[in-house]
C-alpha positions as CSV (number, residue, x, y, z in Angstrom):
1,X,223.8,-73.8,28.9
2,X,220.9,-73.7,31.3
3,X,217.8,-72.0,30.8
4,X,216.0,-69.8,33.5
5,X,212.1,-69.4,33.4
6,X,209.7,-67.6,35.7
7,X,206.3,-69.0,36.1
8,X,203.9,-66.9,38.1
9,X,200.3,-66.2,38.5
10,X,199.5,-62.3,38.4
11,X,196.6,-60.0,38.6
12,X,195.0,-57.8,35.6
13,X,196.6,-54.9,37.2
14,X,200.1,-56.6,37.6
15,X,200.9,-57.8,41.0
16,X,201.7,-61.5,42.1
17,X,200.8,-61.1,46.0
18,X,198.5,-58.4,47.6
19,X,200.0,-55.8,50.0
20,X,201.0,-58.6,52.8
21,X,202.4,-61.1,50.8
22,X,199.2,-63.5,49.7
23,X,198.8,-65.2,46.6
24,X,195.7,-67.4,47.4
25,X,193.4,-65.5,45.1
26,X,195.4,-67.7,42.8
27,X,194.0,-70.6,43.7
28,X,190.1,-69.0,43.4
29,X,187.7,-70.0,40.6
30,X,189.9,-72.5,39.1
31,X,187.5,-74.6,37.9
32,X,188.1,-76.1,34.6
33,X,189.3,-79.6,33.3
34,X,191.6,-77.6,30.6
35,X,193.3,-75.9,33.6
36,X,193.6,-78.9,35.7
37,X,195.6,-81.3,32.8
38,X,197.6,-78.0,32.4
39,X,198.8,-77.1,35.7
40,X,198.7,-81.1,36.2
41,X,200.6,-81.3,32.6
42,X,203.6,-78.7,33.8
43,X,204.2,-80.6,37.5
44,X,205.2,-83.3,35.5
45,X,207.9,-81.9,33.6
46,X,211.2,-81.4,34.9
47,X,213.7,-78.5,35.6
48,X,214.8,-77.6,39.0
49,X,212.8,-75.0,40.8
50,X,214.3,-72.1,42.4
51,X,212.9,-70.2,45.3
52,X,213.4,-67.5,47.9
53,X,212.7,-68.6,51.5
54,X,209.1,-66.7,51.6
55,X,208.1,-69.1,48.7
56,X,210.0,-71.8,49.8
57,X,208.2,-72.0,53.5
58,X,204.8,-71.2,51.4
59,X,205.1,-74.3,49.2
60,X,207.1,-76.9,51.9
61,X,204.2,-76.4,54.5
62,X,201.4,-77.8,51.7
63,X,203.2,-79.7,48.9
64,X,204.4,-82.4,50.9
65,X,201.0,-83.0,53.0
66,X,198.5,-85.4,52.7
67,X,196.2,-82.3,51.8
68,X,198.2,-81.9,48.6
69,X,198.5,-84.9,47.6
70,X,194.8,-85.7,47.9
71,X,193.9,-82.2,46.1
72,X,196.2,-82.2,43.6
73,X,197.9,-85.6,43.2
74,X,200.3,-85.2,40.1
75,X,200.9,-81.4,40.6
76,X,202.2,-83.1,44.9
77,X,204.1,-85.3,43.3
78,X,206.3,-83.2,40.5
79,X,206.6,-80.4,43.5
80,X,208.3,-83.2,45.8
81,X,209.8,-85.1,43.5
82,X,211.6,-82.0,41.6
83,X,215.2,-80.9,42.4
84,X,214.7,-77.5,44.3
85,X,216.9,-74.8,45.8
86,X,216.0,-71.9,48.1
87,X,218.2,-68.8,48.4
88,X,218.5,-67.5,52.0
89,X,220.5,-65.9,54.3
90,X,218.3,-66.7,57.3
91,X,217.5,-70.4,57.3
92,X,220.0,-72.7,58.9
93,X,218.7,-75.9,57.3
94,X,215.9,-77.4,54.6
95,X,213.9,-80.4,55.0
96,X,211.7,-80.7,51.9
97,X,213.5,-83.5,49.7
98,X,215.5,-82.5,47.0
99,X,215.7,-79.1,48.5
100,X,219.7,-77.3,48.4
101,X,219.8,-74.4,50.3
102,X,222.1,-71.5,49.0
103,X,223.2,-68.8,51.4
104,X,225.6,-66.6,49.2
105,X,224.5,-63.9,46.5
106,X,221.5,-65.8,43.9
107,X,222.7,-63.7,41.6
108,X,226.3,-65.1,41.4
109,X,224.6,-68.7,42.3
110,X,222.6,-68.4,39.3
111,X,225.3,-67.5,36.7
112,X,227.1,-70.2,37.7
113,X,224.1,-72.8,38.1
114,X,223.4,-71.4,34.3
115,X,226.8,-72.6,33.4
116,X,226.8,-76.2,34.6
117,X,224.8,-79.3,32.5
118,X,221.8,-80.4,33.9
119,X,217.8,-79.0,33.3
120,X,216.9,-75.4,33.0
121,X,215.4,-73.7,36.3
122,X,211.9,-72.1,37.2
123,X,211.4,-69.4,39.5
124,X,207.9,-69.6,41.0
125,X,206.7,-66.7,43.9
126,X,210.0,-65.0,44.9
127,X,209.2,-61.6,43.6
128,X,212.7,-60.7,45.2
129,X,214.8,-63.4,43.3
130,X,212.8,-62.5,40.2
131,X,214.3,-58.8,40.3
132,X,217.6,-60.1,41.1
133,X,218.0,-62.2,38.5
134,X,216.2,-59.9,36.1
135,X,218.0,-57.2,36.8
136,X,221.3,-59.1,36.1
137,X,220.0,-60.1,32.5
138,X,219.8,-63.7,33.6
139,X,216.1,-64.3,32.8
140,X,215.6,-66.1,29.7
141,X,211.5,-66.3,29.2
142,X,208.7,-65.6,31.5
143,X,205.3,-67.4,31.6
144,X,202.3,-64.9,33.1
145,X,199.2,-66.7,34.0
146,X,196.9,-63.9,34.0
147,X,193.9,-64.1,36.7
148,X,190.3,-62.3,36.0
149,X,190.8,-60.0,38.9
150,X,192.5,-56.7,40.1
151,X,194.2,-56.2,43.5
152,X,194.6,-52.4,43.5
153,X,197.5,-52.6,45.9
154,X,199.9,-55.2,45.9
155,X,203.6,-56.1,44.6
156,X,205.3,-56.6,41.2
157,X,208.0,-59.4,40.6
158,X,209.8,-56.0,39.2
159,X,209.8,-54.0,42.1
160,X,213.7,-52.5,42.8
161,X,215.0,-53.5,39.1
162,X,216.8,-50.8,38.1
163,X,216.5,-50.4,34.4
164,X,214.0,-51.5,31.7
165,X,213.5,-55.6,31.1
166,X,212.9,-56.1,27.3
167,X,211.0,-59.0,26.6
168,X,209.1,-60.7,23.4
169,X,206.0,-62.1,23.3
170,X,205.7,-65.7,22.0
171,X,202.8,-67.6,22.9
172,X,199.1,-66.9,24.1
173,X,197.0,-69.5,25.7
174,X,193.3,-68.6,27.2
175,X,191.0,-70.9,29.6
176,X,187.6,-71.4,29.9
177,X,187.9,-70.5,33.8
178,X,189.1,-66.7,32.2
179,X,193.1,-67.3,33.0
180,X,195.4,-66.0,29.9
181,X,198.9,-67.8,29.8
182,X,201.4,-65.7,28.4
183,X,204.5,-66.6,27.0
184,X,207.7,-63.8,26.6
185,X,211.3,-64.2,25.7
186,X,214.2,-62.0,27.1
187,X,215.7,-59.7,24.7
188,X,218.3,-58.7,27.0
């Protein structure tokens, strides 16, 4: 069975975009070679990514330019090379390779992706998937990278979900630029 892990980038106060939906403090103070051969070290792993279409325009419009692939060569080239599908009901079409586009319920998508052979998935961005899907019990682990800031405003990947998510912690990882991965399990 399929696994499905969300790996996003929060604030010390909890939220993954600011009030209008930007992440690029994210991408601030990132300097450190630990950091780099991490982030560069996860690109290349495998898995097929799963998006909403907010994320999914967000990451088509750099990963596959010359930009991205100058800046951050390996991290380019695991984003274009992976398998990815976008949920949404508004786009007619996809043209990032290895994109599927999905225009029925991610939820039921999900359970069924979850049932077929292949690699697990990762949900990055998509704050509204990520409540979905968590609010259906179909989250299996979670990876926060915590940033040294705080927002004040902004939005959770838990905002609508219903009912308590449960999780167990299970690995810690800290940076010299001040980022704190941290690793949690579903307890469902």
């Amino acid at each position: 069975m399929r696994k499905v892990m969300v790996y996003n980038q929060i604030t010390l106060d909890g939220y993954f975009t600011d009030p209008k939906g930007d992440m690029s403090w994210a991408h601030e103070n990132t300097n450190d070679a630990e950091w780099e051969e991490y982030v560069s070290g996860n690109a290349g792993g495998g898995g097929t990514l799963l998006f909403g279409r907010i994320t999914y325009q967000m990451m088509e419009s750099f990963w596959p330019t010359p930009q991205a692939a100058h800046q951050m060569p390996e991290v380019a080239a695991g984003m274009n090379r992976h398998k990815k599908v976008v949920f949404s009901k508004t786009l007619d079409k996809v043209t990032w390779q290895n994109t599927t586009l999905i225009k029925t319920d991610p939820v039921e998508a999900v359970r069924k992706m979850k049932q077929e052979s292949g690699e697990d998935m990762v949900v990055m961005g998509s704050g509204t998937i990520i409540s979905q899907l968590a609010a259906a019990g179909l989250i299996d682990s979670y990876q926060f990278v915590v940033c040294p800031l705080a927002l004040g405003k902004g939005r959770t990947m838990f905002d609508g979900v219903p009912k308590r998510v449960n999780m167990k912690h299970t690995s810690t990882r800290t940076f010299k630029n001040g980022r704190v991965v941290l690793g949690y399990e579903s307890t469902k």
